[in-house]
N, C-alpha and C positions, 0 to 999 in steps of 0.2 A: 359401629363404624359407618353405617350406611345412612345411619339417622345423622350423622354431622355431613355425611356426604348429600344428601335431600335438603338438609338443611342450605349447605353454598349455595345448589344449583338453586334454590328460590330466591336467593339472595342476591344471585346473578340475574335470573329471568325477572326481578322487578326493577333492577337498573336496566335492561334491554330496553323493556316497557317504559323508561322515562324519556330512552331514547330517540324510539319508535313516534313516541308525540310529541319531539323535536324538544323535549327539555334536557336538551344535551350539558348546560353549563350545568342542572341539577344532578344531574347525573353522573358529573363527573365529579362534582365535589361531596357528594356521597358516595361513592366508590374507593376515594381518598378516606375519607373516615370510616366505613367499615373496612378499610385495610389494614389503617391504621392500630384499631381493634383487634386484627387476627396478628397483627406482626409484637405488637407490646405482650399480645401471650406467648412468640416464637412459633405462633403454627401459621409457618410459613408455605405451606400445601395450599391453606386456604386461600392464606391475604395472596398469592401468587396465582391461584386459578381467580380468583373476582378479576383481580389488576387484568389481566391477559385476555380472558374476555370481554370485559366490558372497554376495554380497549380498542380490539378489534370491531368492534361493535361502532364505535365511536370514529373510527378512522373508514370505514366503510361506508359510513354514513355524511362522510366529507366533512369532519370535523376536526381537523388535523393536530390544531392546537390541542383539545383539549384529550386527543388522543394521545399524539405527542407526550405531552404532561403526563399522562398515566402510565406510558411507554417506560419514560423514564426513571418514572418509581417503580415500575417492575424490578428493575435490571438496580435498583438502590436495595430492593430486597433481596436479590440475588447477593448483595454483600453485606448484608444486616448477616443473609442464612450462613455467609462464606461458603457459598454453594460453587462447583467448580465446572469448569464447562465440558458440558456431553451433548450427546445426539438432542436429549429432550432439552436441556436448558438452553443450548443455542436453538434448537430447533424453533422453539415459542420467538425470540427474539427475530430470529429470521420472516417467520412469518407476520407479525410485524410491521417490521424492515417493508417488504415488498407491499404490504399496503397506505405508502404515504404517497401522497400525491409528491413530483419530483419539487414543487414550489415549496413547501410545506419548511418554514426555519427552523421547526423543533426536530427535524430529522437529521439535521446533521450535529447537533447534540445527543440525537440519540445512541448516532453512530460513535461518539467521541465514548460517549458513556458504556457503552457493549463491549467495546474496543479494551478500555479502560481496565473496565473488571475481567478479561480475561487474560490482560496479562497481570493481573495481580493473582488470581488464581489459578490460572491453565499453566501449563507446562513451557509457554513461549511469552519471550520476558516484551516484546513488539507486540503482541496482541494473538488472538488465536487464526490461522490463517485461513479457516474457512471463514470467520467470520468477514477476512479482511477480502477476499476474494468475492464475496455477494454484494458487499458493498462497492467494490473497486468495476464490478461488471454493471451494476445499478449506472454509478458516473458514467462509466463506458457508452452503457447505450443510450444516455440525455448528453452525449457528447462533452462531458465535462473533463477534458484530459488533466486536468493539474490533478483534481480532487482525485482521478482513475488511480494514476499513477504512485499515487504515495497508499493506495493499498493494495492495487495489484503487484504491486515489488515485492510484498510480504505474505501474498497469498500462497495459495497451493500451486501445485504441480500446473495443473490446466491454467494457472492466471495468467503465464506465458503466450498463450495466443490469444488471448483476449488484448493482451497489450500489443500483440505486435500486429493485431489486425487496426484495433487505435490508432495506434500509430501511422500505419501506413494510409489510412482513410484521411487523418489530419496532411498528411504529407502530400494526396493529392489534389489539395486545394493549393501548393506551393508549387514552386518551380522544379524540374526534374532536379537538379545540381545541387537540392538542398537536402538529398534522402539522407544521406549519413546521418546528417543533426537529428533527424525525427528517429530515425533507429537506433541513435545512442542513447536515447532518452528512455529506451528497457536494456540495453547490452550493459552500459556503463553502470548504472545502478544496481543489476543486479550482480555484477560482478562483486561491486561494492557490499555486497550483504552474503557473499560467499557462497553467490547460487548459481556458479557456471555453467550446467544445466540447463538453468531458463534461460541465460543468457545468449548462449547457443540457439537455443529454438526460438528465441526470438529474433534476433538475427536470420536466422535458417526462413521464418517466416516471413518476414520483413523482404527480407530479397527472391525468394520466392513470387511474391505479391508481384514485385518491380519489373521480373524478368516476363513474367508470363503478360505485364499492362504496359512494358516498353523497353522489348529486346530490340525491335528494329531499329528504334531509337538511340540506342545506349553503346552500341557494338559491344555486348558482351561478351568474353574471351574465356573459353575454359582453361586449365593451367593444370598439371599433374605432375605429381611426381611418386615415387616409391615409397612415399609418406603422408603425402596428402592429397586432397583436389580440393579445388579452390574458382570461384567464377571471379576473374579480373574485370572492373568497370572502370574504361581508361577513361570516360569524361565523369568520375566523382572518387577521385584518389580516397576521398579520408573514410568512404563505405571500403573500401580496398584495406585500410587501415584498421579498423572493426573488424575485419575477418581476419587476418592475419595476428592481432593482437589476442583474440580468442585461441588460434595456433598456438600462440607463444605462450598463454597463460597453464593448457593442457600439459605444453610440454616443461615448466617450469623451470626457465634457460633465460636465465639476468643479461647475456652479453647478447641473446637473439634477440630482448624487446629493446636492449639499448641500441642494436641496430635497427630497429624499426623504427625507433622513435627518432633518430640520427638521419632517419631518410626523408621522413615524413616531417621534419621539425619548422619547416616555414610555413607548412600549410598547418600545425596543429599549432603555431604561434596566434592566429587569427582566430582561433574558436577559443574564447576565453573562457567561457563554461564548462571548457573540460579538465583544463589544469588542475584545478583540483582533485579531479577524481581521480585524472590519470596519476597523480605525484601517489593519493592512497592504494593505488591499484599497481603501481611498481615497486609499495613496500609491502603489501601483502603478498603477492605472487611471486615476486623475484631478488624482495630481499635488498631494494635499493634505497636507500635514505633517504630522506627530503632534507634537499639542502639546507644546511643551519643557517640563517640570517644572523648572524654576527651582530652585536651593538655595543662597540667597543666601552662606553660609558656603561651602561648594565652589564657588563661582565667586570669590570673594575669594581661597581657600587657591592657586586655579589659577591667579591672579595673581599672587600670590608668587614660584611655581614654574614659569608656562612651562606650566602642562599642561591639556587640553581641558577646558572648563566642566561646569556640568553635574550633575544628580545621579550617584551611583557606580549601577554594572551592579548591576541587582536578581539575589536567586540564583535556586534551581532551583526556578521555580515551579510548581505542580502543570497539568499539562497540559490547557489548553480544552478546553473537548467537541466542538469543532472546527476544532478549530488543525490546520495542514497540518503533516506530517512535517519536522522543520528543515534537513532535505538538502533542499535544491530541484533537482530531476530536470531533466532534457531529455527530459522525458514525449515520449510519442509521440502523434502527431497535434493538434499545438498550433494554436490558430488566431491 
């Protein structure tokens, strides 16, 4: 056993050595082919330690592309093996992961592909959420919030303040009166994937952030009752509305959020980006319909025919500003 294991590592230390004397494109395409070799016999231990090191070798050496490329056949052999993700198999990925330069195009192929194969194998059908959370903190801190966002909603426990700290740094390049919209872009989505939890602490932290960088600003009001407390911000109603709709969601009470939304309805008319959410976020929590759009002519034709009423499926419409990911996860730590 020791002798095939003496055997890889020379096999590895002489693609190092191609690297070392900058014949990085040879090296990479011999790597590929004694992979190649170890994967057509199924000894996937081997063709998986060559790919990983000489990889890392490759990517540390500023060679991103051709690092990248060997990256991504690792993680192709991870489902040749149908290997499933653990500490070690993500772990190699992860390390990786944090060696690409943030410029690097094959890194976010790498990430599609990581991603990929662990919800085909791992236990979460969105992807595995440690994975999605090192990746989601990577965007975070090269300020990339679209890209952050669609993996920290599916991350773990701690991707919560990582987003609401995002968030609130993007927010402070904008005008005070605009926090809400930057705080609903972790409350509303996460709610949307059934993780009231983060959505909470995100918010909790979001307005934390605001109170402590512009209370004298704001005239923030504390509010208590035998049931709750609550800080009221009378110059940004619809942050007033995010906390109180988080209230409503805990206590799971249809006639409380249709009066909130009964109160709040000319100023949530204007933020067109949430209708959506809010319409799936008042039939998951409280049980309220979205109204049927009627098309008297397609409801007549589906009497003819037998087929369900109804307007036809609208297409591919340009994505909310905070619409949750359309794979709905088995997040981690749901409450």
């Amino acid at each position: 056993m020791s002798g095939k294991g003496d055997k890889i590592e020379k096999i590895i230390s002489r693609l190092q050595q191609r690297i070392s004397e900058g014949q990085f494109y040879e090296a990479q395409q011999q790597t590929r082919v004694v992979a190649a070799r170890y994967t057509k016999a199924s000894n996937w231990d081997a063709a998986i330690d060559i790919l990983y090191n000489v990889a890392q070798s490759l990517l540390k050496a500023g060679q991103g592309g051709s690092g990248g490329d060997l990256c991504v056949l690792l993680v192709e052999t991870y489902k040749q093996a149908e290997l499933k993700p653990d500490s070690a198999t993500k772990g190699k990925l992860l390390t990786c992961l944090r060696l690409f330069d943030s410029e690097e195009p094959t890194r976010k192929k790498f990430i599609g592909e990581m991603i990929s194969w662990s919800s085909k194998y791992g236990e979460y059908p969105a992807g595995d959420p440690e994975l999605h959370h090192v990746a989601g903190s990577l965007y975070a801190e090269e300020h990339e919030p679209y890209e952050a966002e669609k993996h920290l909603i599916l991350g773990t426990k701690d991707s919560a303040e990582v987003l609401a700290r995002m968030e609130y740094e993007w927010f402070k390049e904008d005008d005070a009166h605009t926090a809400a919209l930057y705080a609903a872009r972790g409350v509303l989505p996460y709610l949307l994937t059934g993780n009231v939890r983060a959505a909470n602490t995100c918010y909790r932290l979001f307005t934390s952030a605001l109170n402590q960088d512009k209370q004298d600003q704001l005239g923030i009001q504390d509010v208590s009752s035998n049931t709750a407390d609550i800080r009221i911000y009378p110059s940004i109603p619809l942050l007033n509305f995010l906390g109180l709709l988080l209230l409503a969601v805990q206590r799971a009470n249809a006639d409380l959020y249709k009066q909130l939304h009964n109160k709040y309805a000319s100023l949530l008319a204007e933020v067109e980006s949430w209708h959506e959410s809010l319409e799936m976020i008042a039939e998951m929590y409280f049980g309220i319909q979205k109204p049927r759009q009627s098309n008297p002519l397609m409801d007549m034709m589906s009497g003819f025919f037998g087929g369900g009423g109804g307007a036809p499926a609208s297409g591919g419409a340009k994505r909310p500003a905070v619409k949750a990911p359309t794979s709905m996860p088995a997040a981690e730590g749901l409450d």
